[in-house]
N, C-alpha and C positions, 0 to 999 in steps of 0.2 A: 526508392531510396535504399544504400547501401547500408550492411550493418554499420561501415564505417561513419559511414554518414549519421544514423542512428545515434549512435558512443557520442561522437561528436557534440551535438545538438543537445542530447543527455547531459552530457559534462556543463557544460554550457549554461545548465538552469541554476539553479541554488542549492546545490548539495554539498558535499564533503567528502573528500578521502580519495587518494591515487590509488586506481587501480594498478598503477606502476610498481609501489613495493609490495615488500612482503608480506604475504599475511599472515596475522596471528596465527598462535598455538590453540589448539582445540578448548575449550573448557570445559571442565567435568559435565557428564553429559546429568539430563536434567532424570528424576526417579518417575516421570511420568512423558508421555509421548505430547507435543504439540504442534501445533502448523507455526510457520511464517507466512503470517497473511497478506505480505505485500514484498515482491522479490523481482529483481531485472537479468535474469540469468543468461538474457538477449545480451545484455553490456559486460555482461560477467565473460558470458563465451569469446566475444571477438576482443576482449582480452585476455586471448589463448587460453583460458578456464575452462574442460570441458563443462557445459552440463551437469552428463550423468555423474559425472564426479562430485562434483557439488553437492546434487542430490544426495550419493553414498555416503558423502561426509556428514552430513546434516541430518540423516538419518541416525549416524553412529552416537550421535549425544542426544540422541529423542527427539529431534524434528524430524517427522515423519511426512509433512505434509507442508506442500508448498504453494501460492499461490503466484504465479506469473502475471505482472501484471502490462498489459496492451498503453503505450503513448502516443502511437499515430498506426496509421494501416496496414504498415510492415512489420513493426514489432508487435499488433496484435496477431494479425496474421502467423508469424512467427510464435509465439506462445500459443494457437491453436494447434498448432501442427507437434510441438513439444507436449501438449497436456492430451494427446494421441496416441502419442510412443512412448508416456512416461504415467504409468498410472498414481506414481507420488505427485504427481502436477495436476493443479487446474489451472484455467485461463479466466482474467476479465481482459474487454477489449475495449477500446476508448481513444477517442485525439486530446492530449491532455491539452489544459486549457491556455498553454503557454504555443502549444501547435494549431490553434483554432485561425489564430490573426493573420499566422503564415500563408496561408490554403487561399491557393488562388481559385480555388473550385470545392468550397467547404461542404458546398451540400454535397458533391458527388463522394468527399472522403466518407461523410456519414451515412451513405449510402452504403459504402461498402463494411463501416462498424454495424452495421443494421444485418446487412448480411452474415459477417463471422458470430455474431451474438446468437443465432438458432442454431449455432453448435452445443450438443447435449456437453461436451468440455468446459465452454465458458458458463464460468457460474456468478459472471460479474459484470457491469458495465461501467469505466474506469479504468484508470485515475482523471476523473471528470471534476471541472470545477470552477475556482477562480481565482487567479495569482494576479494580486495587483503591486505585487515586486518586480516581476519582471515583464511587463504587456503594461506599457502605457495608453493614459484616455484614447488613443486612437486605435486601440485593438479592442478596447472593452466589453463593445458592443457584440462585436462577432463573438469572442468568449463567451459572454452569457448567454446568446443565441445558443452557441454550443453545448452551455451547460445543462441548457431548458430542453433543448433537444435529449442530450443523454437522461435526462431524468424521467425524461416521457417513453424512451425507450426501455428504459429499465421496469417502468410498469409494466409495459406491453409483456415484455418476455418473464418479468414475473423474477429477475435476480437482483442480486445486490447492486446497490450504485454505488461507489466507491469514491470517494473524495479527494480531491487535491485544492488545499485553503493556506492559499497563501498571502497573510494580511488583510483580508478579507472576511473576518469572522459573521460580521453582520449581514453582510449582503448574503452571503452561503444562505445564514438564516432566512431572509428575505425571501431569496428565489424559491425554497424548500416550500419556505408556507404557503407562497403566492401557487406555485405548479403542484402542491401535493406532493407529498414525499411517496416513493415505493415503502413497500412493508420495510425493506432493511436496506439502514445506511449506512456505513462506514466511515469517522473520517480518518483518514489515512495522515499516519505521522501525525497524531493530534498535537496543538501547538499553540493552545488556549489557555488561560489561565482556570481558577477553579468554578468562577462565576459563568464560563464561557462553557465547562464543561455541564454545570446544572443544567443549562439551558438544552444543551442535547442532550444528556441522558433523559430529562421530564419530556421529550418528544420521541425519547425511546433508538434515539440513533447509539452504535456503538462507537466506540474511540481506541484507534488502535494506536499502540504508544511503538515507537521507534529506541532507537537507543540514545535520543537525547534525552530521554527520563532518565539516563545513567549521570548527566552533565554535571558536572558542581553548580555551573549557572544557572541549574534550570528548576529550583524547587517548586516554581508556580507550574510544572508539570508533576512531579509527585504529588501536590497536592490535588491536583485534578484526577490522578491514579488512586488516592486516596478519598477520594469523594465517590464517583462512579460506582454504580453496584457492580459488582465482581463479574454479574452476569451480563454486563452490556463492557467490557474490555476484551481485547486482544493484545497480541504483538507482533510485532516485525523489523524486516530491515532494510527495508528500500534499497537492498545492498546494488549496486558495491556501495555505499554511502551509508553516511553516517553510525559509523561503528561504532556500539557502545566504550565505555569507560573498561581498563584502564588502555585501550587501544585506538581511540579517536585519532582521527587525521591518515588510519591507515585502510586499507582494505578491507569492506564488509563483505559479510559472504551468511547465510541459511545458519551455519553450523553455530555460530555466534551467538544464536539466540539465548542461549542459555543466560548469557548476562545481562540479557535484559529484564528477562523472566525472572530473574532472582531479586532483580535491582524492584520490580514490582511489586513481588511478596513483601520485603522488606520495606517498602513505602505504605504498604498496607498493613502490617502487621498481622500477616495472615503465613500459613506454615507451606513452603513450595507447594508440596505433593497437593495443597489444596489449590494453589493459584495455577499449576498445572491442570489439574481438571478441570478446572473452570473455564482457561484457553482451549481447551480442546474443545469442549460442549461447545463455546461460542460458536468456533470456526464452522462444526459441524451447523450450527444450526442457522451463519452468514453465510456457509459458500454450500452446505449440501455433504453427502459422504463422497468419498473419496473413489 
């Protein structure tokens, strides 16, 4: 599959935001270092974005650390070969669960996420899951096969599993209890209410918030940011998507984090410099040092 092909397919799913315009101005960079624990730098590039640029920028306001994250075998493969040459990068690699139904030959893709996954690089297996927005009852089946596969994988190699829940909050639960969860879970772009979050943090998974916790609509995510112990949260930006506030609808990108990060403290009533540390301690202790 082409990068193009890639972008495409990506645009495609449920996200937000043209990588066609402009993108924001930088925001004050943040008084401590953090990661972006969930990034597509694959769809950022082949919309002519270098990379390493990306990285430099998102270093310049304190994202120091990024995680790249795999949606079928080419853009994990691709994110192996980046978190290689770019020691700000790690990789998770995964068929997300909206790619599971497409695979005319599903075991053989997972065959080959089995393979990039014993690269000392990947420290993820993900964005694995369940999207019952976009894969109707006749993909269902293969998806959860898939999902039950990466969950099993991610114990074996002993990394995080990474989540993608889309509409799906109970079943997620389900499959987790039924297969055993891995030590650490993530779910990605979390996008549950506050009840939805007790329930994974008393099983100890983290919840990584996106920049829809910036939305006006979206207070039953601050308050899930606001319930969570400090030390099971992250953040990120699924960029190019879902750009926090006041820049929504435009271009996401690593260096943005800042206003989510800030939009967090202040949902918590805790002081930056400390919700700062506490994302960083996470990421180290979901993805490993850098």
């Amino acid at each position: 599959m082409t990068t193009a092909d890639r972008t495409a397919r990506a645009r495609a799913r449920t996200r937000e935001g043209s990588p066609q315009e402009a993108r924001p101005p930088a925001p004050e960079p943040l008084p401590y270092p953090v990661l972006d624990s969930h990034t597509h730098l694959d769809i950022v590039s082949a919309d002519g974005d270098d990379p390493v640029g990306q990285i430099a920028a998102a270093n310049a306001v304190g994202v120091d650390r990024l995680v790249q994250v795999g949606v079928d075998v080419a853009s994990s493969r691709w994110g192996v070969e980046l978190a290689n040459t770019q020691r700000a990068v790690v990789a998770t690699v995964a068929l997300h669960p909206n790619e599971a139904p497409r695979l005319s030959d599903l075991d053989g893709a997972l065959k080959s996420i089995e393979e990039l996954a014993e690269d000392p690089r990947v420290r993820g297996i993900g964005e694995t899951g369940l999207d019952f927005f976009r894969t109707d009852e006749n993909g269902l089946a293969a998806q959860e096969r898939s999902f039950r596969a990466h969950i099993a994988l991610a114990k074996r190699v002993g990394k995080a599993l990474v989540i993608h829940d889309r509409d799906a909050h109970a079943d997620i639960l389900r499959v987790l209890d039924d297969e055993g969860a891995p030590e650490t879970v993530v779910l990605h772009c979390f996008s549950g209410d506050a009840a939805f979050a007790a329930e994974c943090c008393r099983r100890g998974y983290v919840l990584s918030f996106a920049g829809t916790v910036t939305f006006k609509n979206a207070p039953h995510l601050r308050e899930a940011a606001a319930l969570a112990p400090i030390g099971q949260i992250l953040v990120e930006t699924d960029a190019p998507y879902l750009t926090p506030m006041p820049h929504r609808g435009r271009p996401n990108a690593s260096y943005l984090i800042p206003l989510t990060v800030r939009a967090l403290a202040e949902a918590r009533g805790v002081p930056l410099l400390e919700m700062c540390e506490a994302i960083s301690a996470n990421g180290e202790r979901a993805f490993g040092p850098w």
